[in-house]
PAKEDREN-359714 format. One record per residue: residue in three letters; y, x, z of N, C-alpha, C in turn. Coordinates in steps of 0.2 Angstrom, whole numbers, plus 5000, padded with zeros to 4 digits. Layout:
BEGIN
ALAYXZYXZYXZ;...
***
This chain:
BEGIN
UNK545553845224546053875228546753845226;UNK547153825229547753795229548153825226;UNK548353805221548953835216549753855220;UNK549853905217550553905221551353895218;UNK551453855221552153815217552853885216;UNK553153855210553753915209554053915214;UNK554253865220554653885225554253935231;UNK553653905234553353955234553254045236;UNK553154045230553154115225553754145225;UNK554354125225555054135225555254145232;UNK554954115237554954125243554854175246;UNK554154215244553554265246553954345244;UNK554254315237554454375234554954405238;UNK555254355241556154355244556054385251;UNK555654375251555154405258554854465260;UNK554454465255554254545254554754605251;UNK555454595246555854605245556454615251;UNK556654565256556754575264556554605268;UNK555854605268555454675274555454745272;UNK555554745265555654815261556354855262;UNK556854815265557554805267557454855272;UNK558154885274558154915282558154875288;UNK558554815286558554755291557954715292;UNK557454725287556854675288556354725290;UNK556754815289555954835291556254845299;UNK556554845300556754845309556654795312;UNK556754715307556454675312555954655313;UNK555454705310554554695309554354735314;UNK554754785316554654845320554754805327;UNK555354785328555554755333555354705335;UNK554854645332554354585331553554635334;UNK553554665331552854705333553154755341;UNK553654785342553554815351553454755353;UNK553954695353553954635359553054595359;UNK552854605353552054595353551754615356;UNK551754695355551354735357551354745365;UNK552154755368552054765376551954685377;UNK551854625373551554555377550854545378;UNK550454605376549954605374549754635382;UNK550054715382549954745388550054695393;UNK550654695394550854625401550354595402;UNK550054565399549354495397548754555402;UNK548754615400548154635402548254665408;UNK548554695408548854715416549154675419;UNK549454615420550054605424549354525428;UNK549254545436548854485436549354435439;UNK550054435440550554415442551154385436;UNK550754345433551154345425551654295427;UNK551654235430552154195432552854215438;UNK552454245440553154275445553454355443;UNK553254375437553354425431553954385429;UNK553454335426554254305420554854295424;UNK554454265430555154235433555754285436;UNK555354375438555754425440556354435431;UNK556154425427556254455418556654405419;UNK556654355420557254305419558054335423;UNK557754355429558254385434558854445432;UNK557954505430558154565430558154575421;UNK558354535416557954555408558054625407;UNK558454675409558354755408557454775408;UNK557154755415556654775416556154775410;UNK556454685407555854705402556054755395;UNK556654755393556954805387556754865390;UNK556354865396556554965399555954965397;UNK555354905393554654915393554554905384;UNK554954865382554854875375555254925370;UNK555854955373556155015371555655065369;UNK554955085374554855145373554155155366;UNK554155065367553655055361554055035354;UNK554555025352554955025349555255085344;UNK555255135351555555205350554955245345;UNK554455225347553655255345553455235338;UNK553555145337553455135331554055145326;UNK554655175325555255205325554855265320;UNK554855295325554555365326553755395319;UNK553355355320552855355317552955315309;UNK553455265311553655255303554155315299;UNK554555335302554855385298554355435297;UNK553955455300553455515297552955485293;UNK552655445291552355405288552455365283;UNK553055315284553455275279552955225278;UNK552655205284552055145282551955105289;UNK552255045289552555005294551754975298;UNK551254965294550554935295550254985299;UNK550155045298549755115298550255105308;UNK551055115308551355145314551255095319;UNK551055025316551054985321550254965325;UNK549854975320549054975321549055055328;UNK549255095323548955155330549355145337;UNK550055135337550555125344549955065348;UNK549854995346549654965346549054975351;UNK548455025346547755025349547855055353;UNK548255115353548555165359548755135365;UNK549255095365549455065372548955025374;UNK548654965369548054925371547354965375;UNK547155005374546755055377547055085382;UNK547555085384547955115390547955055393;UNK547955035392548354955398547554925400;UNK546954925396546254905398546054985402;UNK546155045400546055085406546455075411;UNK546955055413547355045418546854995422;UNK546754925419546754865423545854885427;UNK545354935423544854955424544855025430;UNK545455065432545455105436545555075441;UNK546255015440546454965447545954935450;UNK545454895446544954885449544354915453;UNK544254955451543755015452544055065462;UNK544755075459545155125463545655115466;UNK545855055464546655025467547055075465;UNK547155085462547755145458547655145450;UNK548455105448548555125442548455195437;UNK548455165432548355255426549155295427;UNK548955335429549455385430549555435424;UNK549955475423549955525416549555595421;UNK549355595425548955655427548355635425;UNK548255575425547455555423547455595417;UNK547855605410547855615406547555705405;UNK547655725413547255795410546555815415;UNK546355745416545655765419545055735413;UNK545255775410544755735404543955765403;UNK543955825408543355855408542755805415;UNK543555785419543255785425543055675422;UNK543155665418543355595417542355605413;UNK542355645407541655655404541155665409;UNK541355715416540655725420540555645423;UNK540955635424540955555429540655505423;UNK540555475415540355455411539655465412;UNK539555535411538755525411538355505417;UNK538655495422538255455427538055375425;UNK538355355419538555275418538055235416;UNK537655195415537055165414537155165406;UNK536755195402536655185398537155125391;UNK537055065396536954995391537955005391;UNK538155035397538955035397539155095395;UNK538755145392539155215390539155185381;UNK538555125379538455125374539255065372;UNK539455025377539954985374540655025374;UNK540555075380541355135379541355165372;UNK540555185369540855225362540855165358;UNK540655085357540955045353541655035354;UNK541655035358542455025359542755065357;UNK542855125358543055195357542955205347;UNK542555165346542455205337542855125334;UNK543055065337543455025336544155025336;UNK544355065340544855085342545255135338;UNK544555195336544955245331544855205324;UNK544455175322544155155315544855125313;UNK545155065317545655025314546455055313;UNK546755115315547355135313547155215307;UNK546455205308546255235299546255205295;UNK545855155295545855105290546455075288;UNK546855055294547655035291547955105287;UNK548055155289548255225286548155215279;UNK547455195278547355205270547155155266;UNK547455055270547655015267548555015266;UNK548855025271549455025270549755055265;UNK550354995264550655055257551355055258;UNK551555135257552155175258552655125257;UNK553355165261554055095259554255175255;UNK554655155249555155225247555755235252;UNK555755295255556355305258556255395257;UNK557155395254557155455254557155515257;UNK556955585257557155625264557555615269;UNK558255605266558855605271558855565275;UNK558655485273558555455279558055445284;UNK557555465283557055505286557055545290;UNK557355605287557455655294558255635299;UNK558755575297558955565302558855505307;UNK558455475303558055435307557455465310;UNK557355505311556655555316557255565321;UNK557855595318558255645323558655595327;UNK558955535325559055485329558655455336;UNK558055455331557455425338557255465342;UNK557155515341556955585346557655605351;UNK558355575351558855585350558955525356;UNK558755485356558755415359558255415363;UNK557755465363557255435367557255475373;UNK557555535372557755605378558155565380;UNK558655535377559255515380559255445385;UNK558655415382558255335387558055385394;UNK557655405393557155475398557755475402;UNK558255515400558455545408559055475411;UNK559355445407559655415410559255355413;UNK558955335412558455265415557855295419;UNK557255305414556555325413556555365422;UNK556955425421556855465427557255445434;UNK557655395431558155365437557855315443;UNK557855375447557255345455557955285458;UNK558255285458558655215459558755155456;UNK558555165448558455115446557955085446;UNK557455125449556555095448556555085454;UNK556855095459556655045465557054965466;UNK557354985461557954935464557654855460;UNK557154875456556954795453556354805457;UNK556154715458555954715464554954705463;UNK554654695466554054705467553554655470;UNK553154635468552654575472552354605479;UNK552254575483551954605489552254675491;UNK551954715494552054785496552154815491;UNK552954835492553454865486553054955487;UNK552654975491552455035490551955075486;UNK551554995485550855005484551155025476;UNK550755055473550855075465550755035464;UNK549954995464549754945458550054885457;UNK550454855463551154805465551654825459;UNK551954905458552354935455552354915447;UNK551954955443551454945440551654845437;UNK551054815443550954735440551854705439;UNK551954715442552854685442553154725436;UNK553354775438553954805434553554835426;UNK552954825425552854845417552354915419;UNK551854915414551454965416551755005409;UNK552354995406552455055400552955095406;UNK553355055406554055075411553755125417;UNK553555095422553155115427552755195423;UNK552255185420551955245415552555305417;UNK553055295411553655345409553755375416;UNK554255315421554355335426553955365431;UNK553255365432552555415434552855495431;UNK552955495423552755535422553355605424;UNK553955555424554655595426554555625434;UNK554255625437554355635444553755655447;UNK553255705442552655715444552555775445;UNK553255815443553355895447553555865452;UNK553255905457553555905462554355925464;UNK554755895468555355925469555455945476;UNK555755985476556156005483556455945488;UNK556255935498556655895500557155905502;UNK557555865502558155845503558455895506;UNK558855915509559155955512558856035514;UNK558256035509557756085511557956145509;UNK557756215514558056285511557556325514;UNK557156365509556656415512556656455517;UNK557556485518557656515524557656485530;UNK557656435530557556375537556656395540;UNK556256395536555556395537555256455537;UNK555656495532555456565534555656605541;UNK555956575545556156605553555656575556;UNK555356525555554656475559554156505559;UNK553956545552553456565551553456655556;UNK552856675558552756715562552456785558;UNK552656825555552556865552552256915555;UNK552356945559552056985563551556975568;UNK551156905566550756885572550156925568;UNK549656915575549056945575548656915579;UNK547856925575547256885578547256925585;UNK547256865593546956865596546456925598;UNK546456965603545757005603545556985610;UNK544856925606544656895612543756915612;UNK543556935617542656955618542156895617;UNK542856825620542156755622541856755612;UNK541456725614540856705609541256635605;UNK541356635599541556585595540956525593;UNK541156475589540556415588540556435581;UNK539856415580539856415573540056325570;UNK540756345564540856265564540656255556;UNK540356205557540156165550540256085549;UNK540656095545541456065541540956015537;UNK540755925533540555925530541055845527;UNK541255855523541555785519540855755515;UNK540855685516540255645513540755615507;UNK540455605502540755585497540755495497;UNK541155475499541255385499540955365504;UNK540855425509540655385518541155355519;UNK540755285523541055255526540555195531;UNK541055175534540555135538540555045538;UNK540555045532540554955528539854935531;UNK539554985533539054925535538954905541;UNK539654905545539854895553540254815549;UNK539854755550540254695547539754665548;UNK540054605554539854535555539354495552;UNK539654505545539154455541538554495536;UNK538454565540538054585535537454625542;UNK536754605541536254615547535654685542;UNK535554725548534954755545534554765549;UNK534354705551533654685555533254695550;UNK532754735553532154745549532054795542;UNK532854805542532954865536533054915540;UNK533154985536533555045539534155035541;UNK534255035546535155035547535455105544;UNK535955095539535955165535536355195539;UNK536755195544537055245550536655245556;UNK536355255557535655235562535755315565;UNK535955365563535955425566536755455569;UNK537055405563537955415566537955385572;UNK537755325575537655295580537755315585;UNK537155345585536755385589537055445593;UNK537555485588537855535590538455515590;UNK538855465590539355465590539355425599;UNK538755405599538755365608538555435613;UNK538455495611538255535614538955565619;UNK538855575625539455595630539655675624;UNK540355665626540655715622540955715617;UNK540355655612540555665604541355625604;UNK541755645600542355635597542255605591;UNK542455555590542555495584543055445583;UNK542955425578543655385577543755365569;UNK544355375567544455365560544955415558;UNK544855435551545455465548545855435542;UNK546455445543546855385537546855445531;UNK546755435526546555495521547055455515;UNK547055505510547755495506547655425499;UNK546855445499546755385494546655335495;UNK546155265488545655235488545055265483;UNK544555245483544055235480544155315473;UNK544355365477544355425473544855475477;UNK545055525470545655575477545155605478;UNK544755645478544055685485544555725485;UNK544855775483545155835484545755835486;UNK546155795487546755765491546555755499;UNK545955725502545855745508545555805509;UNK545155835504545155905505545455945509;UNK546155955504546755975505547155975511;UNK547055875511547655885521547055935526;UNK546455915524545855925532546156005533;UNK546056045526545956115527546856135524;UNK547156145524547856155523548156145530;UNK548156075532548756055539549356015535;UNK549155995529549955995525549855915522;UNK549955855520550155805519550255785514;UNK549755775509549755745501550155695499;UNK550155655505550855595503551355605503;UNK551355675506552255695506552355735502;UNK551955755497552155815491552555775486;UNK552255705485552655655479552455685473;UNK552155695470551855705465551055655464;UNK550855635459550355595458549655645456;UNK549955725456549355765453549055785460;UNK548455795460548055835464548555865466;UNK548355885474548555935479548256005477;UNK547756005474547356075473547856115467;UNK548156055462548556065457549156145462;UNK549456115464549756165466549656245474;UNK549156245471548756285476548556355469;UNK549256425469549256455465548956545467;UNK548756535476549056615477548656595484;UNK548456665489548356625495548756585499;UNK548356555502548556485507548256505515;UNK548856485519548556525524548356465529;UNK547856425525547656355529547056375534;UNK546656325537545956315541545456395539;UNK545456385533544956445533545156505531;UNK545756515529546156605531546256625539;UNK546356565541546456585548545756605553;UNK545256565553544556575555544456645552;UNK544656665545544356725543544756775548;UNK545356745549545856805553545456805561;UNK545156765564544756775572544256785568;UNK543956825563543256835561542756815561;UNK542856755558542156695554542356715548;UNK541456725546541456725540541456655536;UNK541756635530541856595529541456555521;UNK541156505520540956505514540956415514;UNK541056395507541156355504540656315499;UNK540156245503539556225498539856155493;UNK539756145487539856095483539456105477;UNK538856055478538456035473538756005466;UNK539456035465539855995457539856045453;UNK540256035448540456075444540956125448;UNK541156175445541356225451542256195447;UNK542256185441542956175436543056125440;UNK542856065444543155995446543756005451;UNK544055985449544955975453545156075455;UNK544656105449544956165449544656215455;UNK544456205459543956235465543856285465;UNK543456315459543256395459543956445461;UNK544556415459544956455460545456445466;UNK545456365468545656345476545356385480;UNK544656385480544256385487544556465489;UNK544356525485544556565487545256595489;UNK545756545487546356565488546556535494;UNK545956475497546156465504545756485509;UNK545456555506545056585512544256605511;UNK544056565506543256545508542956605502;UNK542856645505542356725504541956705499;UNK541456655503540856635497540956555497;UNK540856545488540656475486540056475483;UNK539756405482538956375481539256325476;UNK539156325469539556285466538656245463;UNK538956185458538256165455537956225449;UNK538256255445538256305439537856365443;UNK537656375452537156435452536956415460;UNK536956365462536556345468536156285465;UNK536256255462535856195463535456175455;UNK535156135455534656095448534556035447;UNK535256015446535155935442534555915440;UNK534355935437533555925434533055885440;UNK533055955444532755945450532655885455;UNK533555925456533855885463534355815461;UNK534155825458534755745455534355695457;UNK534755645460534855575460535455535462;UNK535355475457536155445457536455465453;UNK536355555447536655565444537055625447;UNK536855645452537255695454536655725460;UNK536755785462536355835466536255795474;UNK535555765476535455735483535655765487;UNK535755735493535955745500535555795504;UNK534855775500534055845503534755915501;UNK534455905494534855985492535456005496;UNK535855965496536355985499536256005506;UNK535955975509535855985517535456055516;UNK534656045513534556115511534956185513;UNK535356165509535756235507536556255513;UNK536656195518537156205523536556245528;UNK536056205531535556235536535456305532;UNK535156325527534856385522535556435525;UNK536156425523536556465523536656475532;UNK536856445535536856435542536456495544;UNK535556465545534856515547535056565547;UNK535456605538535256655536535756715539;UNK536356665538536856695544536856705550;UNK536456675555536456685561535856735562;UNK535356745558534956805558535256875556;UNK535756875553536056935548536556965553;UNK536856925554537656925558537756885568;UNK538256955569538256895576539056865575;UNK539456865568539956845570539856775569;UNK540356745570540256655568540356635562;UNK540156565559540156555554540756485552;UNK541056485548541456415545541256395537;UNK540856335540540556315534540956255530;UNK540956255527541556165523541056155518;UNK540756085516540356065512540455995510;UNK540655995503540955925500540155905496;UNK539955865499539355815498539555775489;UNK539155755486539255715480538855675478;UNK538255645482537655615478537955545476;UNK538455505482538455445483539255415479;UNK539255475473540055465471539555395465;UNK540255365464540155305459540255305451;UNK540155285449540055195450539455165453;UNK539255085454538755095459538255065457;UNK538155025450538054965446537455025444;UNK536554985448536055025444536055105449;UNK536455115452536555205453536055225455;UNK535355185458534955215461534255165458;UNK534255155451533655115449533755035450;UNK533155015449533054955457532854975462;UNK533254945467533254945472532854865477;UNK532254885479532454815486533254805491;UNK533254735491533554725494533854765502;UNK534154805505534054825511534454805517;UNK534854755516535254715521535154625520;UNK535254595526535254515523536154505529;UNK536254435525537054425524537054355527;UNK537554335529537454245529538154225526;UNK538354275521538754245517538354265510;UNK538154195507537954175499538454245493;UNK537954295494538154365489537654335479;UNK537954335474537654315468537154425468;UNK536754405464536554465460536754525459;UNK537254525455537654605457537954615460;UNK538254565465538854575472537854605478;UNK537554585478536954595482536654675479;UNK536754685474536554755471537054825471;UNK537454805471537854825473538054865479;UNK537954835485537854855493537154885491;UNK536754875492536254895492536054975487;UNK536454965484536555035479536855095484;UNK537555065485537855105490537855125498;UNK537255065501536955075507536355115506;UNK536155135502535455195499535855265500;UNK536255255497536755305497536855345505;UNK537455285508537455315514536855305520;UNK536455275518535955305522535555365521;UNK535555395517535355465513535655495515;UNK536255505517536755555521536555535529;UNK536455485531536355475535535855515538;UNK535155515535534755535537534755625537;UNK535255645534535355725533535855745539;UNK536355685539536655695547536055715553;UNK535855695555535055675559534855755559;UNK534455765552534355815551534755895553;UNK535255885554535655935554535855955562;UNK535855885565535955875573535555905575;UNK534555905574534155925576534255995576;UNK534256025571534156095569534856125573;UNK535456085574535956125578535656115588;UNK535356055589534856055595534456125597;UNK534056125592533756185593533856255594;UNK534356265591534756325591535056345597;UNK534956405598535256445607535956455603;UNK536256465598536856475593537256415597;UNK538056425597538256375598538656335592;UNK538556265591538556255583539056165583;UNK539656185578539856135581539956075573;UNK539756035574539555995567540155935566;UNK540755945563541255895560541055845553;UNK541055805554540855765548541355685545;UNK541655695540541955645538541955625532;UNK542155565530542055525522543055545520;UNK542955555513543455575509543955515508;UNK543655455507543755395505543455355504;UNK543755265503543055205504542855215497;UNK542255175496541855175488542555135485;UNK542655145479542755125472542355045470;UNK542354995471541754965466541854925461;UNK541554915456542054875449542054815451;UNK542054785457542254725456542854725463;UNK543054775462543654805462543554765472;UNK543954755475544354695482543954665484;UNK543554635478542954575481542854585486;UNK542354625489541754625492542154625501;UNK542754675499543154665506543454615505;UNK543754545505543854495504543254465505;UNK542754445502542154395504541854415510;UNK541854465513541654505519541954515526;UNK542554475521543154465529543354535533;UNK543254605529543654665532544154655533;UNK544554675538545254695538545554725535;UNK545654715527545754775523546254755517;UNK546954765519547354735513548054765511;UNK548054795503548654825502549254815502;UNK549254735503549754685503549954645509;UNK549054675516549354635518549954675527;UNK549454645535549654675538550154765538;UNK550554815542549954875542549754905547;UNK549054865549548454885549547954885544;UNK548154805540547554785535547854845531;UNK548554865530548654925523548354985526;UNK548455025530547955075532547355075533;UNK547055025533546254995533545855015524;UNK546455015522546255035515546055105512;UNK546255155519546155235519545755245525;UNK545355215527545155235534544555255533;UNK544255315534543355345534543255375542;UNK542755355542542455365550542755435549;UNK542555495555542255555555542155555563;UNK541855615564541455635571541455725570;UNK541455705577541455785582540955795587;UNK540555845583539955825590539655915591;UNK539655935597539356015599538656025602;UNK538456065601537656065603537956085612;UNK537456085614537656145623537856195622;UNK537556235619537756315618538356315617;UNK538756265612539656255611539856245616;UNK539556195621539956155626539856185632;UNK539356245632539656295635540256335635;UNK540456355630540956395628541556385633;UNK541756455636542556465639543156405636;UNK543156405629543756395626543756325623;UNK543156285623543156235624543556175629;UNK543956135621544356065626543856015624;UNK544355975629544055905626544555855621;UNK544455805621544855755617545555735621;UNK545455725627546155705631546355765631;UNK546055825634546455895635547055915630;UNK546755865623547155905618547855855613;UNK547655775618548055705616547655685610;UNK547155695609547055645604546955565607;UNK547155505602547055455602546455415606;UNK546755375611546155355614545655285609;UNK546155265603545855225597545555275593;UNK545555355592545255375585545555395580;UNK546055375580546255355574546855435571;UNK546855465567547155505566547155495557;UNK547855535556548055555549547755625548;UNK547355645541546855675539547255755539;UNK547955775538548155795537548055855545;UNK547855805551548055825557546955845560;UNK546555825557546055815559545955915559;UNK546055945554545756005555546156065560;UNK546756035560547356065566547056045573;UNK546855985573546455965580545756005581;UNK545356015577544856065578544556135580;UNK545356165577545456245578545756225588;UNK546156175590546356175594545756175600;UNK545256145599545056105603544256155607;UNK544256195598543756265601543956335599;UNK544556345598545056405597545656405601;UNK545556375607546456355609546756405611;UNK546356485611546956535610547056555608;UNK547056515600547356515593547856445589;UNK548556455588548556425585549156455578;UNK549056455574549756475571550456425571;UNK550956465570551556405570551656345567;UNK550956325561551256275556550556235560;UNK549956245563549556205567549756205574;UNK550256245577550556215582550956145582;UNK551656165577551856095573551756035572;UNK550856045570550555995567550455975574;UNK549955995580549755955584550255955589;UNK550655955590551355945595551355865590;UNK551455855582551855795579551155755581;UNK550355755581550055715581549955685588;UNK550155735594550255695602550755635603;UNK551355625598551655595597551355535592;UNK551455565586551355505582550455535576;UNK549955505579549255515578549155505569;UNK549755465568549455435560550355445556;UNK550455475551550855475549550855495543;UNK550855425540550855385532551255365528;UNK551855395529552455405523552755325526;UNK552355265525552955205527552555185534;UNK551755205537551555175542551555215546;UNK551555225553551555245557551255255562;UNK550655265567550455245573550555315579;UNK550855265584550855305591550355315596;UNK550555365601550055385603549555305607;UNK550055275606549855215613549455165607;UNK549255185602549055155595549355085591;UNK550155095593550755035593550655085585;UNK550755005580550955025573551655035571;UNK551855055566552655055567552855075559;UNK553455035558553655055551554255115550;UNK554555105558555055175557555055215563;UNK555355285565555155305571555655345573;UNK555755365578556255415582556755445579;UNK557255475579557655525577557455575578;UNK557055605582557055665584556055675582;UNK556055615581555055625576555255645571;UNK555555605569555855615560556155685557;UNK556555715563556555785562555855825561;UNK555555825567554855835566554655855560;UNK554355785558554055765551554255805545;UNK554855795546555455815540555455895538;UNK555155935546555155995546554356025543;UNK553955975546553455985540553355985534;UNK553655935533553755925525553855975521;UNK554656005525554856055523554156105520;UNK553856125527553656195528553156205523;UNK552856105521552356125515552456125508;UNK553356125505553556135501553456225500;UNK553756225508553956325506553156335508;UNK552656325508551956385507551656355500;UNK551656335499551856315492552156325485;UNK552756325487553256375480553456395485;UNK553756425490554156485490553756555494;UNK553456525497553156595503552856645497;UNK553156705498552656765497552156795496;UNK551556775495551056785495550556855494;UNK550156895497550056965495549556935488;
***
């Protein structure tokens, strides 16, 4: 071992004696935030050159990102007095945040938000679907992560400092950090005014530019929801019709059954992917969608690759997740009744009930469903048996179907009134890696797919052809039925998959958050269909698709899909806030906060004065049922 010279030694001491200093323990603090957030940067930012070169422009942006880590290691030394211990936890803390971020982006296209941070029940059911070999590296990682800011805790050794400056250094920091928050952190002008790669709308753009600590904070200031602009409950409250009354009408109502597929979609409508000789896994969507009458199309829905209860919400509400401005679930604020799709059905006398093979706690539902109508729910905790019915890690599509048809039969034997049925499907939820075993092969490509890119599809084409086959099934049984039975069926959202854009890219979809928009709307597009037995299409009060303006492309905003419904076999029903809605959608069929599509299915970034009034009126009217309407 190499001996160490007097100078040296003299050196080390003068050093150690330095750090021990105010000024040397601040510059250790302040060495380690600009570490730490260049650490984050590195792991989130896939944009790192034309980062630095915004930083060079804008350098606030970067101090709006090492401030908060600064303020934290500040924070955690003064209650501790141990600079190793504050800097190891801040450290593993953010590093483990910025690899869940860059793991959600890929997966979902959407950065970690602070809402994420209170689904942590819903984050545990979704683990245990995981393969094994990956749930084993999440708890090494997870026992790595806590092990090293204990092990620093009870290597490092305390600095003396006395109480006084201690608690004015805690009150200083806490003092600086409310006072960062509101002037900056929560300042919506200042966060849009730095600028952004690609499409300044998309978060993960937001996010990879501007710093995922910055961005983080600024998520978390602006996730109550606020009041719009020149918004006043009295305004809304004169629209709404308080005195109305159900219709007393003698004609015979449809029985309607409502079914969201979980990550239906129709990916396997692409050029370079053949299932000659396989199952075609929409082989019955086909079928009924080419049938005279059926209505189909797409719906623009609020997410990607997750959200299921955000399009819930537009389908059965009539109301617009993108225009709440909040990153929380839409179910989040759904406190009292809701006088959406299914209060109203109950108000013309459908009995109403609500099936979901999940947990009944997921996005809160036990307590939504009933507040939006729905009499009876079939949650997983007393309808269903994992055990039994599970595959993929969640309850199949049999069971589920099972238990639509089961309830459907038993009502129609029991009662003549109608029935409204809504059922949120789960088998096909992800991740998709293994979800169904091994799998053969069940499509050929003539684009060169490696091994997991190949298992992949094929995991997720098992899936939807399982739904597929319970569509079929469902068709049949409404066929035979002298009942008039009218069957709605849409995906909530496109799959999620951990190799995150890939496969759209290599596949040549029109599908890009950066790019045209259409390729940006392309990014929330899920089939649905509308299709009635005869007994329906018998009925007096039946329209059709043109009777009612919907889109000769399809194409409708989700928020608008269940307001076209009630229209289409209720038309001598509608309330004030579904009349609204289908009067804006004869106009403008898609309306997506920056995209737009008209009836003539021209896309558009801005629109009318007297649309915008419209819109703007909606907005309104779903602030005020919301917070302000009165509810019995």
């Amino acid at each position: 071992m190499k001996e160490q010279t007097p100078e040296r030694t003299s050196f080390l001491n003068k050093a150690k004696k330095f750090l021990s200093t105010p000024a040397g323990i601040a510059l250790t603090l302040l060495c380690a935030a600009v570490f730490i957030t260049g650490i984050v940067y590195l792991i989130t930012t896939t944009k790192i050159l034309y980062v630095g070169r915004n930083i060079l422009h804008a350098p606030t942006m970067l101090l709006l990102n090492i401030l908060p880590v600064l303020l934290a290691l500040l924070l955690f030394f003064f209650l501790t007095r141990k600079i190793g211990f504050s800097c190891s936890l801040v450290g593993i803390v953010l590093i483990f945040f910025a690899v869940v971020d860059r793991v959600k982006v890929s997966m979902r296209q959407e950065p970690l938000l602070p809402t994420d941070l209170t689904l942590a029940k819903e984050v545990i059911a979704i683990l245990k679907t995981f393969p094994v070999y990956q749930l084993v590296l999440i708890g090494v990682m997870l026992i790595v992560f806590a092990a090293l800011p204990v092990c620093s805790f009870l290597k490092s050794k305390a600095i003396v400092l006395p109480p006084l400056p201690r608690i004015l250094g805690l009150v200083l920091v806490l003092t600086c950090g409310f006072g960062a928050n509101h002037l900056w952190y929560a300042n919506q002008t200042l966060y849009d005014s730095y600028p952004t790669v690609d499409n300044p709308y998309f978060q993960v753009n937001q996010y990879n530019t501007r710093g995922m600590i910055y961005s983080f904070l600024h998520q978390f200031n602006i996730m109550q929801v606020k009041a719009p602009e020149g918004y006043t409950a009295a305004d809304i409250r004169t629209l709404e019709d308080t005195d109305w009354t159900p219709p007393v009408s003698t004609e015979k109502r449809p029985h309607i059954i409502m079914i969201m597929g979980e990550a239906f979609s129709d990916l396997s409508e692409n050029a370079h992917l053949d299932f000659t000789g396989y199952r075609d896994p929409m082989k019955n969507w086909k079928e009924i969608c080419a049938e005279e009458g059926t209505i189909s199309g797409h719906v623009v829905v609020p997410n990607f690759g997750g959200g299921t209860s955000n399009t819930e919400y537009d389908v059965l509400t009539g109301c617009a997740t993108r225009y709440l401005g909040s990153s929380l679930p839409s179910y989040s604020f759904i406190h009292s009744d809701f006088d959406g799709m299914p209060r109203q059905l109950q108000k013309l006398g459908y009995e109403t009930l609500s099936i979901h093979p999940g947990y009944a706690w997921f996005y809160n539902r036990q307590n939504v469903y009933p507040d939006l109508g729905f009499a009876a729910s079939y949650f997983l905790e007393d309808s269903f048996d994992l055990a039994t019915q599970g595959y993929g890690g969640y309850v199949n599509e049999t069971a589920t179907m099972d238990k639509i048809i089961e309830t459907l039969d038993t009502h129609i034997k029991q009662t003549d009134t109608p029935l409204f049925s809504f059922t949120v499907t789960i088998q096909d939820h992800g991740p998709y890696e293994k979800k169904y075993g091994t799998l053969e092969q069940n499509f050929s490509s003539d684009i060169e797919l490696n091994e997991t890119q190949t298992d992949l599809l094929t995991q997720y084409f098992q899936g939807i052809g399982d739904a597929d086959e319970q569509i079929g099934r469902l068709k049949e049984y409404a066929e035979s039925s002298d009942e008039p039975i009218v069957l709605v069926y849409f995906g909530d959202h496109l799959p999620g998959f951990s190799n995150g854009m890939e496969f759209f890219d290599l596949l040549d979809y029109p599908i890009d958050a950066n790019g045209s928009p259409e390729e940006q709307l392309a990014v929330y597009e899920t089939p649905y269909l509308i299709w009635q037995n005869e007994s329906a299409k018998a009925l007096k009060n039946t329209k059709t698709a043109a009777e009612i303006g919907l889109p000769e492309n399809g194409l409708i905003s989700s928020q608008f899909l269940g307001s076209a419904v009630l229209e289409l076999f209720l038309s001598d029903y509608e309330s004030p806030l579904q009349h609204e809605n289908n009067q804006l959608r004869r106009e403008l069929p898609v309306c997506a906060k920056n995209i737009y599509v008209d009836a003539n299915g021209t896309y558009k970034t801005e629109i009318s004065e007297e649309q915008q009034k419209t819109l703007q009126r909606l907005i309104n009217w779903q602030y005020y049922k919301l917070f302000d309407e009165k509810n019995p």
